[in-house]
N, C-alpha and C positions, 0 to 999 in steps of 0.2 A: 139650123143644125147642120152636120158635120158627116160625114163617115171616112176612116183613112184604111183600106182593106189593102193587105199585105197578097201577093199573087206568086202561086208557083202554077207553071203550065196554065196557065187562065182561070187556077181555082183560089178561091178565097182562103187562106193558112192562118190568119191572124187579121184582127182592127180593132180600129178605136173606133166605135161608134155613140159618138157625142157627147165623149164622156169629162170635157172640161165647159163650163161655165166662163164664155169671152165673153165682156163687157161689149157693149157699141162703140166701136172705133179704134180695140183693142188689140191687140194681136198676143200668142200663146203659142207654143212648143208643145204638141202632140209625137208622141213616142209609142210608137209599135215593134215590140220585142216579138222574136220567134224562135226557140230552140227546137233541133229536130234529132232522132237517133240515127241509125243507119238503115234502119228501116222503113221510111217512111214514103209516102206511097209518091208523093211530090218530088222525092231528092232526084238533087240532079236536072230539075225541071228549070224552063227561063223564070228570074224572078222579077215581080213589075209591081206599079205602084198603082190604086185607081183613087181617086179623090172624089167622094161625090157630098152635092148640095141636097141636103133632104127636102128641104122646101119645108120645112117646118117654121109653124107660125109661132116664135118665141112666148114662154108663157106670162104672163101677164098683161097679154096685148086683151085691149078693151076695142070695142066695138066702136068707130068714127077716128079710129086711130090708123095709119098705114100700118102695115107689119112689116116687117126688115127682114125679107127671107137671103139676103147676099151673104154670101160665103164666099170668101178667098182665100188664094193659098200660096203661098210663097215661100221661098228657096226649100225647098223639096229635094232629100237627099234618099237615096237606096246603100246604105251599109251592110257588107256580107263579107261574114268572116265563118272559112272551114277551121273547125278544132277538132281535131284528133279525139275521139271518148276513151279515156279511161282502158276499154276493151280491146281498144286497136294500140295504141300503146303498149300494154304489158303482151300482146301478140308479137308485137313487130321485135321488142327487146328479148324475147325468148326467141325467136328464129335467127336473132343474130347471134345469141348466146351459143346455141343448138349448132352453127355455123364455125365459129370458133372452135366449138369443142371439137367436132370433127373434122375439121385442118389439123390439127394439135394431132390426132392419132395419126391420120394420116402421116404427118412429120414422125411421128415415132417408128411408126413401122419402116418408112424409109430408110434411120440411121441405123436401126438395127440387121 
């Protein structure tokens, strides 16, 4: 067995823990998603990857049989993308709005 735990500041945000069924000699694509808001207690923290082997003895193993506790892991990638929510957006276009309208008077009052 498996665990893939997602890290912000050294704490656990998200994982996959052993949750695909690999064959012996197989290999599979494990995928850890993490959405957060603005508030969240990690943002802004380092984010990092921990990989670990549970040592779990696969089920079906019978007694006078070895068990196959290896676990590997390869090409290992950290993907992180900032998206704007919804809330910072219609903020930021209302303060350029708010911006505009008040050059505009500004101008006015000028030519007058």
């Amino acid at each position: 067995g498996y665990r893939v735990e997602l890290l912000a500041g050294g704490v656990v945000i998200a994982q996959d823990n052993n949750s695909l069924m690999i064959a012996e000699g197989e290999f599979a694509t494990s995928t850890v998603n993490f959405s957060v808001g603005g508030a969240h207690a990690q943002l802004g923290q380092t984010l990092g990857i921990r990989l670990v082997n549970l040592n779990v003895i696969p089920a079906g193993y019978t007694q006078g049989t070895s068990p196959d506790l290896e676990v590997d892991f390869d090409n290992v990638t950290l993907n992180a993308t900032s998206v704007p929510e919804p809330a910072t957006l219609w903020l930021m276009s209302f303060g350029g709005g708010c911006m505009m309208i008040t050059r505009r008077r500004r101008r006015q009052r000028l030519v007058v």
